[in-house]
NUKEFI-487367 format. One record per residue (C-alpha): x, y, z; residue in three letters; residue number from 1. Coordinates in steps of 0.001 Angstrom, whole numbers, always signed. Example, Ala and Ser with C-alpha at 12.3 -4.5 7.8 and 13.67 -1.06 7.14 Angstrom:
<recs>
<rec px="+12300" py="-4500" pz="+7800" r="ALA" k="1"/>
<rec px="+13670" py="-1060" pz="+7140" r="SER" k="2"/>
</recs>
This chain:
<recs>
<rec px="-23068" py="+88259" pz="+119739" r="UNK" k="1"/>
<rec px="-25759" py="+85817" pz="+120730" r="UNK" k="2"/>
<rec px="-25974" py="+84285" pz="+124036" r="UNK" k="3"/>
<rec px="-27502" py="+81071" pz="+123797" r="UNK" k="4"/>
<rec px="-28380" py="+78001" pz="+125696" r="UNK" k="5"/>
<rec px="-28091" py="+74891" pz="+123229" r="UNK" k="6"/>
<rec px="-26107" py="+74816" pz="+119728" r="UNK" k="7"/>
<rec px="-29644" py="+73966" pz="+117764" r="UNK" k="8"/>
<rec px="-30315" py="+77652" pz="+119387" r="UNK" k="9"/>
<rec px="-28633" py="+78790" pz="+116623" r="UNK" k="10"/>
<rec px="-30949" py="+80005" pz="+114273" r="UNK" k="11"/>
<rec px="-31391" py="+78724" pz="+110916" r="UNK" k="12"/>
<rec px="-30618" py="+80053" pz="+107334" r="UNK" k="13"/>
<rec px="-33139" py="+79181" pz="+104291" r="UNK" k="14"/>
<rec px="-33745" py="+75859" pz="+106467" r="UNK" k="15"/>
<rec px="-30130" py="+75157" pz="+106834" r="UNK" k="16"/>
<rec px="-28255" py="+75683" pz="+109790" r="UNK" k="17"/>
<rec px="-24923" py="+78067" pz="+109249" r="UNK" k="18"/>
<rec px="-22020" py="+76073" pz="+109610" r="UNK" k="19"/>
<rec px="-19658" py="+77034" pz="+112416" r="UNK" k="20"/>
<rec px="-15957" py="+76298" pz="+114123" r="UNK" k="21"/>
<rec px="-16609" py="+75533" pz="+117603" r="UNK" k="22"/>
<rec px="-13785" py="+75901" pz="+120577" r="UNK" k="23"/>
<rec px="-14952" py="+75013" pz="+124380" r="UNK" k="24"/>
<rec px="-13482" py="+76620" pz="+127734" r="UNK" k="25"/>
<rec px="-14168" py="+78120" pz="+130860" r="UNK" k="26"/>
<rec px="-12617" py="+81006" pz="+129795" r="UNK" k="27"/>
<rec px="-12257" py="+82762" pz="+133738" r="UNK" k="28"/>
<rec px="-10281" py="+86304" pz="+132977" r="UNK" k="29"/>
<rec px="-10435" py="+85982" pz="+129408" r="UNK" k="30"/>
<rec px="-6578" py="+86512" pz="+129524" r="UNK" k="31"/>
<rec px="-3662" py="+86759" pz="+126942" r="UNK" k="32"/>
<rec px="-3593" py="+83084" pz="+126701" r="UNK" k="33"/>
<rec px="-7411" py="+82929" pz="+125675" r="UNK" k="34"/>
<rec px="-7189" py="+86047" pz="+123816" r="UNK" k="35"/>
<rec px="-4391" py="+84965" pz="+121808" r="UNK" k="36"/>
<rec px="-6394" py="+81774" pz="+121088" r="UNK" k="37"/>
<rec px="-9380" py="+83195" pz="+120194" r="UNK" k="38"/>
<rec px="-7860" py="+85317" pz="+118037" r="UNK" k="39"/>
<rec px="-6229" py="+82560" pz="+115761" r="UNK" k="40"/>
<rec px="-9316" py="+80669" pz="+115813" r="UNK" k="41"/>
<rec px="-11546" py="+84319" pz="+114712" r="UNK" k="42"/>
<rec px="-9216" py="+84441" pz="+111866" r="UNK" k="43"/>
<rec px="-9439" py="+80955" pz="+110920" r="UNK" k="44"/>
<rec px="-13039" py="+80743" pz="+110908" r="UNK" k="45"/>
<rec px="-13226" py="+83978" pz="+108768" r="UNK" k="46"/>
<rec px="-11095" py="+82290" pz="+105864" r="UNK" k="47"/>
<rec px="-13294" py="+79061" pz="+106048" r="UNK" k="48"/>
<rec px="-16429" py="+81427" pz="+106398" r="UNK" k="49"/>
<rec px="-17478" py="+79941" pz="+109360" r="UNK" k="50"/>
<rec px="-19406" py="+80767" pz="+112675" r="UNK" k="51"/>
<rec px="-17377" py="+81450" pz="+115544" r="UNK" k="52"/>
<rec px="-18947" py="+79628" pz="+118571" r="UNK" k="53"/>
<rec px="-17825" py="+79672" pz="+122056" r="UNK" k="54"/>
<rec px="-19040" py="+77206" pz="+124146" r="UNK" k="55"/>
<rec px="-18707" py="+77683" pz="+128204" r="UNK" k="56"/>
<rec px="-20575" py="+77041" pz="+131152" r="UNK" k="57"/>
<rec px="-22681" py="+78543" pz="+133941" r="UNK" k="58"/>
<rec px="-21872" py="+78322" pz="+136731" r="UNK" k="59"/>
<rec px="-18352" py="+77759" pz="+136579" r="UNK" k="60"/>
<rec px="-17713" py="+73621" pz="+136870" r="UNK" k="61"/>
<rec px="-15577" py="+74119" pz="+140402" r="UNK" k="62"/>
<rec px="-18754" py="+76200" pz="+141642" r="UNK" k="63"/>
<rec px="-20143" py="+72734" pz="+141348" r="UNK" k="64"/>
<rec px="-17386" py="+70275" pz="+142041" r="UNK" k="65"/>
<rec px="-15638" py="+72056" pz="+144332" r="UNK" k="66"/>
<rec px="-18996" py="+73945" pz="+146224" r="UNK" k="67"/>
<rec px="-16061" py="+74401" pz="+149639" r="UNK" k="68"/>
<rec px="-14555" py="+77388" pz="+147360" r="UNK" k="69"/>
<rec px="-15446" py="+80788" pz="+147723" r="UNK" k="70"/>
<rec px="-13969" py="+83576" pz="+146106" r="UNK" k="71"/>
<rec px="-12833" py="+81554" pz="+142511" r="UNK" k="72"/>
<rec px="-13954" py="+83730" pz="+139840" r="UNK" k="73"/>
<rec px="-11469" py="+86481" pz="+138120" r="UNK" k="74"/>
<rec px="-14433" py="+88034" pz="+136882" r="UNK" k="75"/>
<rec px="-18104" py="+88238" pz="+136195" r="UNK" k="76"/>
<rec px="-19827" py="+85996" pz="+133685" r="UNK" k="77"/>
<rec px="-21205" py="+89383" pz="+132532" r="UNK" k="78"/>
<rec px="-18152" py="+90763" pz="+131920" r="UNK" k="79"/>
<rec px="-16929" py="+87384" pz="+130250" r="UNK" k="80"/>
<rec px="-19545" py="+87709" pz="+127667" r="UNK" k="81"/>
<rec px="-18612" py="+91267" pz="+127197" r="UNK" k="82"/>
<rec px="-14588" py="+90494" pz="+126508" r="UNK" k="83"/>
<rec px="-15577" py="+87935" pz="+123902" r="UNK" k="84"/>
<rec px="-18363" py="+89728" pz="+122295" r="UNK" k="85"/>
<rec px="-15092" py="+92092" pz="+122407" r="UNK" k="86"/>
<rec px="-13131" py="+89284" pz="+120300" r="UNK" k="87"/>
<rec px="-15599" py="+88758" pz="+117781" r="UNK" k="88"/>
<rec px="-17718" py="+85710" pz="+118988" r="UNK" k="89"/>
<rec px="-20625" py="+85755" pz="+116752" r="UNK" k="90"/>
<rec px="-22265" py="+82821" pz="+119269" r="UNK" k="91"/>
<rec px="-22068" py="+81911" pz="+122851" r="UNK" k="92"/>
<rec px="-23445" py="+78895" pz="+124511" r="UNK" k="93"/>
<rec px="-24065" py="+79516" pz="+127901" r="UNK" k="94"/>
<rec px="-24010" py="+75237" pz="+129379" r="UNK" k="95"/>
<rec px="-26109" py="+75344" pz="+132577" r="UNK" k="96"/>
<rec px="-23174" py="+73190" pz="+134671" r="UNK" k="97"/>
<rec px="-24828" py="+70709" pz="+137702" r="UNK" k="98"/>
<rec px="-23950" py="+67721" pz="+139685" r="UNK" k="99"/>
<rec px="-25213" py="+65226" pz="+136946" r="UNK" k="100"/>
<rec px="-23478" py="+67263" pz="+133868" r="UNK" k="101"/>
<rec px="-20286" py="+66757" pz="+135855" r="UNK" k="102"/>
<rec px="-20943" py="+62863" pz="+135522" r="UNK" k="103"/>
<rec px="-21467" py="+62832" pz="+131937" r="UNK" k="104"/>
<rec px="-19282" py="+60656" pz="+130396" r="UNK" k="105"/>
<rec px="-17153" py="+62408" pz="+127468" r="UNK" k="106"/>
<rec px="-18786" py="+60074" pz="+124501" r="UNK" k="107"/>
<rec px="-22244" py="+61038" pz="+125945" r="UNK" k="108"/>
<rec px="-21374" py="+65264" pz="+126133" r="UNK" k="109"/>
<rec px="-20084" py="+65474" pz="+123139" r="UNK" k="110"/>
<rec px="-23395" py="+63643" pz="+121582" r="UNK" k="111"/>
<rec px="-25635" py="+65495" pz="+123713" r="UNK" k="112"/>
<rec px="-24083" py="+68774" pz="+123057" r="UNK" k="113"/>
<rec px="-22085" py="+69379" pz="+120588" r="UNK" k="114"/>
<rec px="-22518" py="+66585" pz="+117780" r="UNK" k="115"/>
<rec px="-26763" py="+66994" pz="+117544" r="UNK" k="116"/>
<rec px="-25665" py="+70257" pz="+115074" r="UNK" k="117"/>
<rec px="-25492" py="+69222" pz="+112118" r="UNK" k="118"/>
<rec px="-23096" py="+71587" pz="+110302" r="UNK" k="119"/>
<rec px="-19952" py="+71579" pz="+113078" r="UNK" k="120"/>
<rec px="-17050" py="+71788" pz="+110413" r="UNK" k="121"/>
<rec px="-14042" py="+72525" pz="+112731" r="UNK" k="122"/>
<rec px="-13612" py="+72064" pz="+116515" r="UNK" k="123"/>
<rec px="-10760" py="+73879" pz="+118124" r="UNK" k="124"/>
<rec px="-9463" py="+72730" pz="+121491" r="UNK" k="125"/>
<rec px="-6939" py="+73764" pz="+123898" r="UNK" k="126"/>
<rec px="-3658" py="+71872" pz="+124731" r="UNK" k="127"/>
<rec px="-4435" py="+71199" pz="+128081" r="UNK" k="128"/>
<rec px="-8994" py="+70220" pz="+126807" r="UNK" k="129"/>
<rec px="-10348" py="+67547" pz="+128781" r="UNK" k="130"/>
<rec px="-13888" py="+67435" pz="+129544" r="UNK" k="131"/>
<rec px="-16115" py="+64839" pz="+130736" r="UNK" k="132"/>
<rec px="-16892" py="+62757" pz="+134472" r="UNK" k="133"/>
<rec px="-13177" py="+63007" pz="+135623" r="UNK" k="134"/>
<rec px="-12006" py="+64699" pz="+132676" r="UNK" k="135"/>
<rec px="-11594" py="+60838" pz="+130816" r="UNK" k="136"/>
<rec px="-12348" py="+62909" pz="+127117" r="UNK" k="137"/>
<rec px="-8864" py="+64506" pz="+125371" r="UNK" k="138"/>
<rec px="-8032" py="+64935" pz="+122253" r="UNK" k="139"/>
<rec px="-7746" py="+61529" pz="+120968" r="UNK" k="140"/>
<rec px="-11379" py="+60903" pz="+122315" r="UNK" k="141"/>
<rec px="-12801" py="+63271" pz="+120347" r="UNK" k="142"/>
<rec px="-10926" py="+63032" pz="+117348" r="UNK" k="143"/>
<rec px="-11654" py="+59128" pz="+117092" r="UNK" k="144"/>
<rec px="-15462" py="+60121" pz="+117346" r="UNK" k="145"/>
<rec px="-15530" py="+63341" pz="+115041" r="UNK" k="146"/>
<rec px="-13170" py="+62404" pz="+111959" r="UNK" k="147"/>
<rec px="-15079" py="+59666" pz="+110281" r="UNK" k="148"/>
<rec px="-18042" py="+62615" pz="+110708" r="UNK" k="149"/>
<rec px="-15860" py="+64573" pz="+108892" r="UNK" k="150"/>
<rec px="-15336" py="+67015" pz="+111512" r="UNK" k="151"/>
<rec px="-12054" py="+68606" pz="+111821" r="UNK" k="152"/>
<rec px="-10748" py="+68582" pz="+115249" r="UNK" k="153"/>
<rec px="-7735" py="+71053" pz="+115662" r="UNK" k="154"/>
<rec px="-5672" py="+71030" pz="+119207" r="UNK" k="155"/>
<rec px="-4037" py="+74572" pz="+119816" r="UNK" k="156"/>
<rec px="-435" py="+75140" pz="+121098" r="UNK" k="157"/>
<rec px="+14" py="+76011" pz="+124760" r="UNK" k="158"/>
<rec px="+394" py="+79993" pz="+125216" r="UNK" k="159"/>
<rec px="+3695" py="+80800" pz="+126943" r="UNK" k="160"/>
<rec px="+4318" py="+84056" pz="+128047" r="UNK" k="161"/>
<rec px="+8075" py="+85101" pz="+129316" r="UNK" k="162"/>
<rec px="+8845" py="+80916" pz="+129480" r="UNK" k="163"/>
<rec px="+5755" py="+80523" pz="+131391" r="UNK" k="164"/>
<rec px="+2098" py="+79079" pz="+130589" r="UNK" k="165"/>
<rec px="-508" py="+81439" pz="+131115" r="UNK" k="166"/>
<rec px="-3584" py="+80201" pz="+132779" r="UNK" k="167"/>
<rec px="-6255" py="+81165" pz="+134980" r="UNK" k="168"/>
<rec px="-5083" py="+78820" pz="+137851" r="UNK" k="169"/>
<rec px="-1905" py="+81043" pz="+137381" r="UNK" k="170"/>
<rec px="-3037" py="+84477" pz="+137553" r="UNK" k="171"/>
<rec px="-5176" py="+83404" pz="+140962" r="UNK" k="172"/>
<rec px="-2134" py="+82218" pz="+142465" r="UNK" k="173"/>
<rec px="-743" py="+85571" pz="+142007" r="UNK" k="174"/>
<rec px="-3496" py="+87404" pz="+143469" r="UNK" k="175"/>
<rec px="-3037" py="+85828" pz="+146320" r="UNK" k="176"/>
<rec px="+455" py="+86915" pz="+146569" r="UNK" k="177"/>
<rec px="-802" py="+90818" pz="+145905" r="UNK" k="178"/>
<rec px="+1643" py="+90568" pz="+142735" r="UNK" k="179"/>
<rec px="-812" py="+93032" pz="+141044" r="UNK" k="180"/>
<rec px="+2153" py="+94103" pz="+137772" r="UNK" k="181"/>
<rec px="+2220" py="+90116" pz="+136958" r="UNK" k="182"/>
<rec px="-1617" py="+89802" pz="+137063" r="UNK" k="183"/>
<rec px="-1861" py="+93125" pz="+134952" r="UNK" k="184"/>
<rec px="+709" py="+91779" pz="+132552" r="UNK" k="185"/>
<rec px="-1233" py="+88164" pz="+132250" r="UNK" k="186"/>
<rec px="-4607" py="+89458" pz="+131503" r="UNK" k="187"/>
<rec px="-3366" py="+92085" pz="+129529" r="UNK" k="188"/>
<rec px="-5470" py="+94618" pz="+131551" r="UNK" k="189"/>
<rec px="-5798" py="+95797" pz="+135121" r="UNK" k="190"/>
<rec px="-7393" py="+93471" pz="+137426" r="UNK" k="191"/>
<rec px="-10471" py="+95206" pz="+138965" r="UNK" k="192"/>
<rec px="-13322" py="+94342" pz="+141186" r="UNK" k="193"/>
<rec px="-16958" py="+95481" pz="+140772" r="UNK" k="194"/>
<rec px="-18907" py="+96120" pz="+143770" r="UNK" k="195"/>
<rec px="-21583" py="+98561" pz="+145366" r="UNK" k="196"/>
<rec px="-21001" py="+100792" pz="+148411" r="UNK" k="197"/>
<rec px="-22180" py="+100326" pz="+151347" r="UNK" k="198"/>
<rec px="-22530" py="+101846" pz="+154895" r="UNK" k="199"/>
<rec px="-19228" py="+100727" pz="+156838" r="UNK" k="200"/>
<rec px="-18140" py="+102357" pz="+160624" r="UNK" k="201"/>
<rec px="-17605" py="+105512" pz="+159193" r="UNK" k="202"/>
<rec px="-14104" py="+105556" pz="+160861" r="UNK" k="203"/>
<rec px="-12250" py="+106920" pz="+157637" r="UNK" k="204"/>
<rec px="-14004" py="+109999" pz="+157694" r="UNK" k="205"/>
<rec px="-13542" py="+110682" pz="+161461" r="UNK" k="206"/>
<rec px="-10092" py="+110230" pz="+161157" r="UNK" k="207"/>
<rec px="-9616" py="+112578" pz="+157298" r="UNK" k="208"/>
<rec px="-9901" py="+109663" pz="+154948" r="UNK" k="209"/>
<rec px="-13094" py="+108778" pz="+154133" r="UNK" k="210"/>
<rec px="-13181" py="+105535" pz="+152468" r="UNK" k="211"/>
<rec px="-16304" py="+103881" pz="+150332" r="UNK" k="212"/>
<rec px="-16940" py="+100471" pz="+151446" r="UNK" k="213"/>
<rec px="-17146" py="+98373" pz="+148435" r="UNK" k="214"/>
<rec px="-19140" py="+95295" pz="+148754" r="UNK" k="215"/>
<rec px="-18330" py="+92748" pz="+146027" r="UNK" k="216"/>
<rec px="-20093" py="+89247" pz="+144695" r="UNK" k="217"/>
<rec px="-18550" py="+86246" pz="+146950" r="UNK" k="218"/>
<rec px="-17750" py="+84491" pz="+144106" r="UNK" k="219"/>
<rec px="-15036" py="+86437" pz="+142845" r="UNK" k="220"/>
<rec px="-11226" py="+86428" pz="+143935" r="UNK" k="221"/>
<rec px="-10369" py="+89130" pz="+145901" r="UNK" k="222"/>
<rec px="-5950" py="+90100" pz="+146467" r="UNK" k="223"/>
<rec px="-4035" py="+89275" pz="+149019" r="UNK" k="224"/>
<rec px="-4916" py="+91491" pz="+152226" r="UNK" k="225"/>
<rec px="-3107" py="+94764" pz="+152080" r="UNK" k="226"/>
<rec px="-2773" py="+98284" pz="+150988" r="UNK" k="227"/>
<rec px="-2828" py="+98849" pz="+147177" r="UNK" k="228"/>
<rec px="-2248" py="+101733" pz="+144013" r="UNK" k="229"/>
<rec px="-5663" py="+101610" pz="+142689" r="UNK" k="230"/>
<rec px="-7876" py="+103405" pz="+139829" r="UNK" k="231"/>
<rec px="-11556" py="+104230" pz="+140481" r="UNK" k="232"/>
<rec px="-14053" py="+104085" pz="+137871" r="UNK" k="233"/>
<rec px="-17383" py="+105404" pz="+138998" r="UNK" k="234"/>
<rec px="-19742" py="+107024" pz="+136858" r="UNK" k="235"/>
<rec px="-17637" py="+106615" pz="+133711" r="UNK" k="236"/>
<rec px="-15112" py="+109026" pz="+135649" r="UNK" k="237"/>
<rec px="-11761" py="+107838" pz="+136740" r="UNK" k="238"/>
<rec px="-10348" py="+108530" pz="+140533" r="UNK" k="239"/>
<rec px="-6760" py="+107686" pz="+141669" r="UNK" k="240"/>
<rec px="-7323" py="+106130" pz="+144519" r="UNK" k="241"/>
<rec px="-5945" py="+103459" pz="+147680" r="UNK" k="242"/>
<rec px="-7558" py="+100697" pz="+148670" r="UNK" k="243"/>
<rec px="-6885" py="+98672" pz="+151686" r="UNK" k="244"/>
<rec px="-8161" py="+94889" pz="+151853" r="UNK" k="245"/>
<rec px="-8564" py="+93074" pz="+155134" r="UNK" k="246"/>
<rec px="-10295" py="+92869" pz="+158499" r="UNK" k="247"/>
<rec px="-9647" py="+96208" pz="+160507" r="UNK" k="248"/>
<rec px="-6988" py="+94518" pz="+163143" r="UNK" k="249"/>
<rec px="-6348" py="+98105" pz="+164548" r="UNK" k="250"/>
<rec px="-10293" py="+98232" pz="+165641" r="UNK" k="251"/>
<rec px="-10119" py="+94352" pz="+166615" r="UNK" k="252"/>
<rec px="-12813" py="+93799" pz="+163692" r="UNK" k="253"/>
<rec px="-11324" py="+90666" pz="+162545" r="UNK" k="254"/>
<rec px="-14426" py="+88338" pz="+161561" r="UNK" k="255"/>
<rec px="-14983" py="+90192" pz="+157991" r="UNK" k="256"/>
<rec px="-13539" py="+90967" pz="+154870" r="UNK" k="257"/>
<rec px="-13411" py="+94414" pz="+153879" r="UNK" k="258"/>
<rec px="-12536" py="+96356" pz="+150462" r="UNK" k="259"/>
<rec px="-12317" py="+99876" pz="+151367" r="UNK" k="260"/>
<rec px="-11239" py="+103036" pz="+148679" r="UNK" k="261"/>
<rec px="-10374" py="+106500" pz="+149329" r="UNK" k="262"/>
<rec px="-10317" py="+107978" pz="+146402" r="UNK" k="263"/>
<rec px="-8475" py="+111545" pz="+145878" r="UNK" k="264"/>
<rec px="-10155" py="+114778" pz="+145750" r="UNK" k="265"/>
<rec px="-13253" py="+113167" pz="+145830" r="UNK" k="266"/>
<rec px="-16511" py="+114065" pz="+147791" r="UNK" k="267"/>
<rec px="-19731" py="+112485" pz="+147138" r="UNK" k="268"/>
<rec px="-22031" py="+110657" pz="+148583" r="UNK" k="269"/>
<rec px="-22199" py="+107646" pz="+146812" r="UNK" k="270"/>
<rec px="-23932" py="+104632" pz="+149009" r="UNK" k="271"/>
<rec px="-25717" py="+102467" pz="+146759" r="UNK" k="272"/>
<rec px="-23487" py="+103136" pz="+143712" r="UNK" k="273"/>
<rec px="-21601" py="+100584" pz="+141548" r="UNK" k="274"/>
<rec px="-17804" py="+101012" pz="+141641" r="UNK" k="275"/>
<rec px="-14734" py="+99196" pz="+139817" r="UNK" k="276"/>
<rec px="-11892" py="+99314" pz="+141423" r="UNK" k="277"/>
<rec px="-8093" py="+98837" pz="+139497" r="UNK" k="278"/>
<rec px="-5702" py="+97456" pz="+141607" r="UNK" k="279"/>
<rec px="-2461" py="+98220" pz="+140002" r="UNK" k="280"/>
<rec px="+171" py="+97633" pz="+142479" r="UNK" k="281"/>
<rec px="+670" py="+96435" pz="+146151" r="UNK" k="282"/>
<rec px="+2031" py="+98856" pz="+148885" r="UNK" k="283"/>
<rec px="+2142" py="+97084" pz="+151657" r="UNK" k="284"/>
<rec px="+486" py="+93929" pz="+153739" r="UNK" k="285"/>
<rec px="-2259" py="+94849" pz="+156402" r="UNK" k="286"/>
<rec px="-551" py="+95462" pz="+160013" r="UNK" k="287"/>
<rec px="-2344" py="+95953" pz="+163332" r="UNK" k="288"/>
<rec px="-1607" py="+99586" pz="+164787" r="UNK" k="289"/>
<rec px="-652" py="+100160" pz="+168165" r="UNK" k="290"/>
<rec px="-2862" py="+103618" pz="+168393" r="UNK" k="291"/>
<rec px="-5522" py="+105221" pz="+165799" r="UNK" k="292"/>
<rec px="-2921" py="+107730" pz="+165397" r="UNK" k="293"/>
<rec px="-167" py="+105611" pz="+164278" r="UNK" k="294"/>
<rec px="-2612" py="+104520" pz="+161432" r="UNK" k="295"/>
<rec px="-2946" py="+107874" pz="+160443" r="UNK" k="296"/>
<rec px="+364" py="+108488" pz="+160204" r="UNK" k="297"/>
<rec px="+781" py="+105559" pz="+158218" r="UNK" k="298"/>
<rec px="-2874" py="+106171" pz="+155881" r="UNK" k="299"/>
<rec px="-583" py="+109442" pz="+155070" r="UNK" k="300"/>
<rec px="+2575" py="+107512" pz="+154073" r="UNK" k="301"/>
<rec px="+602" py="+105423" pz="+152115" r="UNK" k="302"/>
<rec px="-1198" py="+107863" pz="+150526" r="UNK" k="303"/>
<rec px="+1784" py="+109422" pz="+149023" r="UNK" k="304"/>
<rec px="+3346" py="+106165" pz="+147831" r="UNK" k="305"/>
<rec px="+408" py="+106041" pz="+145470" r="UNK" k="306"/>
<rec px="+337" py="+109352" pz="+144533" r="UNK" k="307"/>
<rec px="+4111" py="+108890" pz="+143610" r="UNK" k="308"/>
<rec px="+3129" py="+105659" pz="+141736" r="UNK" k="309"/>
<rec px="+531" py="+107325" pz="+139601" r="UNK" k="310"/>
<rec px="+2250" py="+110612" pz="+138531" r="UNK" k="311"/>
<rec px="-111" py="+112719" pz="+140903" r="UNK" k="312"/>
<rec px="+1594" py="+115585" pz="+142469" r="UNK" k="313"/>
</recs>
């Protein structure tokens, strides 16, 4: 897959450029929804021998819109690319998205950035596609501008999974409720967060459960505060694990987020190291402790309810 800035990126063949089916999205999660999608539009573009071209932006539009929200993302644009390099995109377009793209009105986008190519054959968009300065450019838009081009414009069905539509907006609404088997079930994978460990208080250790403090990008979505099931990957080895999420109450340290693992039979030094962490199901919320020891007690409880969760003896 090629990662690309502009569609006339797209390097020509004997002077001619390749013709290609084009679908647009942000794409956050890459989820069933978009997988399913992307697969019918793969397979379509194989029996017309066309391109497949993704088109998406950077960063993503509410980063710009909506600069008051923090934590949005479900994942990485990194690991974006690498789930549809995954699905067979042959060519990504990477949009840089600003304050004057987002007034763009849809005629002058889709001129701009997606009609200068000379051999777009089909464009694929998504039930729900609007685009442009307050999302004025649907279906109808675009097909009244691309069919006398002879351009076919093809709208996709909606995805619905167990009666209901799956969609990014979704799946962030149930990380916030810590429903971590719905949000597996919706992305079709475990949701995980990459981050690098850091120095925290050191408390976990003094106390027989040493934790690594897991510092992760503030623009992605982090679960509802609690205590969770999780999977560790670090150094292409996998750790059962728990994770708690929230602001120490029990040491009054209420001013910061934290994302701290202990992960079984495990011990390394590993400050400075990347981890991704697989948050599989939710224990419990975060409570305040009355004593040090009563968290103990309840670090142990906890403990075994994961253990019990993952098959781990």
């Amino acid at each position: 897959m090629k990662i690309l800035s502009s569609l006339l990126d797209i390097p020509k063949i004997q002077d001619a450029f390749p013709q290609i089916g084009l679908t647009i999205g942000n794409f956050d999660g890459v989820h069933l929804g978009h997988r399913e999608l992307l697969k019918k539009i793969k397979a379509t573009c194989i029996s017309k021998s066309l391109k497949f071209v993704v088109m998406t932006f950077i960063p993503h539009p509410q980063k710009i819109i909506h600069p008051e929200k923090e934590r949005f993302l479900i994942n990485s644009y990194e690991q974006r690319r690498k789930w549809l390099f995954e699905l067979g995109v042959e060519y990504l377009i990477e949009l840089p998205f600003t304050r004057d793209f987002s007034t763009l009105p849809a005629e002058d986008f889709l001129q701009r950035h997606i009609l200068h190519y000379p051999s777009l054959k089909d464009f694929y968009l998504g039930y729900d596609f609007a685009f442009g300065a307050n999302k004025q450019g649907g279906f109808d838009v675009v097909k009244n501008i691309c069919h006398p081009l002879k351009i076919d414009v093809e709208i996709q069905p909606k995805f619905e999974f167990q009666g209901s539509i799956v969609s990014s907006s979704s799946i962030r609404d149930k990380l916030l409720l810590g429903q971590m088997n719905q949000v597996q079930t919706l992305l079709a994978r475990p949701f995980f967060l990459e981050g690098v460990v850091i120095k925290g208080e050191g408390r976990g250790k003094k106390i027989g459960y040493p934790t690594a403090n897991v510092q992760v990008s503030p623009d992605l979505i982090v679960p509802q505060k609690g205590v969770y099931v999780t999977r560790t990957i670090y150094n292409g080895m996998t750790y059962n694990s728990v994770t708690n999420i929230g602001n120490n109450p029990t040491f009054k340290d209420t001013h910061h987020l934290h994302i701290e693992t202990n992960l079984f039979d495990f011990d390394t030094d590993i400050y400075g190291e990347v981890l991704d962490i697989e948050f599989l199901h939710k224990i419990r919320d975060e409570k305040k402790f009355p004593t040090v020891n009563d968290l103990i007690f309840q670090i142990k409880a906890d403990v075994v309810k994961a253990k019990e969760y993952l098959g781990q003896s």
